[in-house]
C-alpha positions in Angstrom: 164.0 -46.0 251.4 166.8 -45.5 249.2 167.7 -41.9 247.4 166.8 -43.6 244.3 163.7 -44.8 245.1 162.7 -41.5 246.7 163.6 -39.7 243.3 161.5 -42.2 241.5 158.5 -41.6 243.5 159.3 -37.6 243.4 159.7 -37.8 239.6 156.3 -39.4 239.9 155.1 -36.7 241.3 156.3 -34.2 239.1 155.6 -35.7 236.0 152.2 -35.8 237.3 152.3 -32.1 237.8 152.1 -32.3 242.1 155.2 -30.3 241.9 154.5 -29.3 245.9 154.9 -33.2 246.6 157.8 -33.5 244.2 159.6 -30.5 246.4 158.7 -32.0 249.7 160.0 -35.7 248.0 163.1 -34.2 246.4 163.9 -32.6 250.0 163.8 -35.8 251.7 166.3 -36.7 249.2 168.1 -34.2 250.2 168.5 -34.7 253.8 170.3 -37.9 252.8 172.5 -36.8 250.4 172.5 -32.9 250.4 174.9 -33.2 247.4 172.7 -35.2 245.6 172.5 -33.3 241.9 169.9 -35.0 240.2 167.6 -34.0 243.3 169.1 -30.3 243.4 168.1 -30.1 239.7 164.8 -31.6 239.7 163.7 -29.5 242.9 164.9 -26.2 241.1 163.0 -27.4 238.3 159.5 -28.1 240.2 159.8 -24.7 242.2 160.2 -23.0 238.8 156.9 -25.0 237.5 155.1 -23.5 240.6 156.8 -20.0 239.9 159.6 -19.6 242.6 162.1 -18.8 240.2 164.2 -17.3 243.2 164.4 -20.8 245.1 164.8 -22.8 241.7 168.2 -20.7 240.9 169.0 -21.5 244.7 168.9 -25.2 243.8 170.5 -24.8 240.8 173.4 -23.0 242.4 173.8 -25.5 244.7 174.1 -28.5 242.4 176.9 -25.6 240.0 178.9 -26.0 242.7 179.5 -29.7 242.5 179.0 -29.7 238.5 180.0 -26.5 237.3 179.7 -27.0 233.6 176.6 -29.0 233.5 174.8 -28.0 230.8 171.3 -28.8 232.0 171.7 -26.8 235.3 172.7 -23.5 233.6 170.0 -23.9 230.5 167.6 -24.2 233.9 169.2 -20.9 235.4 169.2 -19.3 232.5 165.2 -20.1 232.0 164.5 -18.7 235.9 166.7 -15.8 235.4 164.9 -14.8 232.4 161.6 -15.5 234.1 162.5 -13.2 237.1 163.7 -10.9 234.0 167.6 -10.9 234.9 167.8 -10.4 231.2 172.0 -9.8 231.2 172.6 -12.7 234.1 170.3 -14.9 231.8 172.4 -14.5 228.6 175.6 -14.8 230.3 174.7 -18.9 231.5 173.8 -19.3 227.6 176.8 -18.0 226.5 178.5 -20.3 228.8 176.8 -23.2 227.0 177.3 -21.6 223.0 181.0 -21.5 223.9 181.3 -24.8 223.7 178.6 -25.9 221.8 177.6 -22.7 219.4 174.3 -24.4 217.8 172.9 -25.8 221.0 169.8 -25.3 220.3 168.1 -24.9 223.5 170.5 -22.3 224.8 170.2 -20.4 221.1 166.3 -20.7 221.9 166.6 -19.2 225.2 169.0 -16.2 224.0 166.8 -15.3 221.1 163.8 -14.6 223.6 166.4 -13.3 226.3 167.8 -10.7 223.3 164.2 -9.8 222.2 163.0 -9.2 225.7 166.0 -6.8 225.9 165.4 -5.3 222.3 168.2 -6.8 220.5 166.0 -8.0 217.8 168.9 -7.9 215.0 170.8 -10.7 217.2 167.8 -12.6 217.7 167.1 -13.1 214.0 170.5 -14.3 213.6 169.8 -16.9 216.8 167.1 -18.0 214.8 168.8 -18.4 211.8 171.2 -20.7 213.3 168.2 -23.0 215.1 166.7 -23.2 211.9 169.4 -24.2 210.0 169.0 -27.6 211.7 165.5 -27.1 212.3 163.3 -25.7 209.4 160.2 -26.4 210.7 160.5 -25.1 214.3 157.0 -22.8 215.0 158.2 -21.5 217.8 161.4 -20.5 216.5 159.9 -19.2 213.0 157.4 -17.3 214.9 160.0 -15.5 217.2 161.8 -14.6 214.2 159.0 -13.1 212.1 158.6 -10.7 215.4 161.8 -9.7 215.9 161.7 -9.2 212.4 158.6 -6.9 212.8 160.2 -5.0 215.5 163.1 -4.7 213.0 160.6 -3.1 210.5 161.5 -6.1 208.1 157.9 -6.3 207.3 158.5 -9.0 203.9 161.1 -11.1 205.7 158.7 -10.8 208.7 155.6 -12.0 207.2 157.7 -14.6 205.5 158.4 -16.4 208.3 154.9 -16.0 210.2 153.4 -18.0 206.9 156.4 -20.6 207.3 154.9 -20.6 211.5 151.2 -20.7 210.6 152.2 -23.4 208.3 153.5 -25.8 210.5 150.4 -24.8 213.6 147.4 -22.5 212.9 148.3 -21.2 216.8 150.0 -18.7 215.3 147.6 -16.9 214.3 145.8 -16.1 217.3 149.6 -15.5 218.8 150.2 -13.0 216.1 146.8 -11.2 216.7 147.7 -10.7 220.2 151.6 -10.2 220.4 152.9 -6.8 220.5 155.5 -6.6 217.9 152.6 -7.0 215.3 150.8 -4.2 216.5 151.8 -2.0 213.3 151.3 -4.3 211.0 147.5 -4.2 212.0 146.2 -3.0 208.4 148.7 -4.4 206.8 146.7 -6.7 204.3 149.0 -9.4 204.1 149.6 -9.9 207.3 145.7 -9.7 207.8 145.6 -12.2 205.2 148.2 -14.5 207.3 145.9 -14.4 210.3 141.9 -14.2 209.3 140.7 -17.9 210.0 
């Protein structure tokens, strides 16, 4: 069997979610060609799916050190590192990736939760700000804002953008009910408003 056919059948694998068969398929990959990116990447990836983020950055290490600058590998790191909540690490790899492209938006998505997690709410608006420039109707992104906008004590601009969230996906709701930064705006009647069914 060829390394690309082993890929295919480990991609297979993985996009079936048997991301333990994926691992055990990349591997075999590996012992072929142990500079073999694509499998370094896609193994990091699977061990991160199944929670290892400690092996995954291994991987993704591994493949740096043949690509250094690939973009995929250090939005992948950055994601494990944030996961294993190496906050400062994290940001660094998406920094990496904004200098060169500032309005990536997956490595602006990443930072935004990376600067939240480390209280830097008044950064992670402006993250925001930028993915939704070119993406108006992200949820995701419009619901991360409204709550670093609530930690911010912005409660208007906050609210604002939960309704813009709820908008595009009534799962905001629920999220908003349960997530911490809305805590004080618990009898706040607008915000009860935003999030009664």
């Amino acid at each position: 069997m060829s390394v690309e056919e082993i890929l295919e059948d480990a991609n297979r694998l993985f996009l079936k979610k048997k991301f333990r068969d994926a691992v055990s398929m990349y591997d075999k990959a590996l012992v072929i060609n142990p500079r073999q990116v694509v499998a370094l990447n896609n193994k990091g990836y699977s061990l991160s799916k199944l929670k290892d983020h400690e092996h995954a950055v291994w991987c993704y290490d591994e493949a740096l050190q043949i690509t250094p600058n690939d973009k995929t590998l250090l939005i992948n790191k950055a994601s494990s590192l944030r996961k294993m909540k190496k906050y400062e690490e994290a940001v660094n790899y998406c920094n990496l990736i904004l200098e060169v492209s500032p309005k990536d938006t997956i490595a602006l998505y990443h930072k935004e939760r990376i600067l939240f997690s480390l209280g830097n709410y008044k950064d992670a608006v402006s993250c925001c700000d930028v993915i939704l420039d070119g993406h108006p109707e992200n949820g995701d992104v419009l619901f991360d804002k409204s709550a670093s906008l609530a930690m911010l004590d912005v409660t208007d601009h906050s609210l604002d953008a939960l309704n813009k969230a709820v908008k595009v996906s009534r799962q905001f709701k629920i999220k908003a009910k349960n997530h911490k930064a809305f805590a004080k705006l618990y009898d706040d009647s607008r915000f009860l408003q935003l999030v009664s069914d």
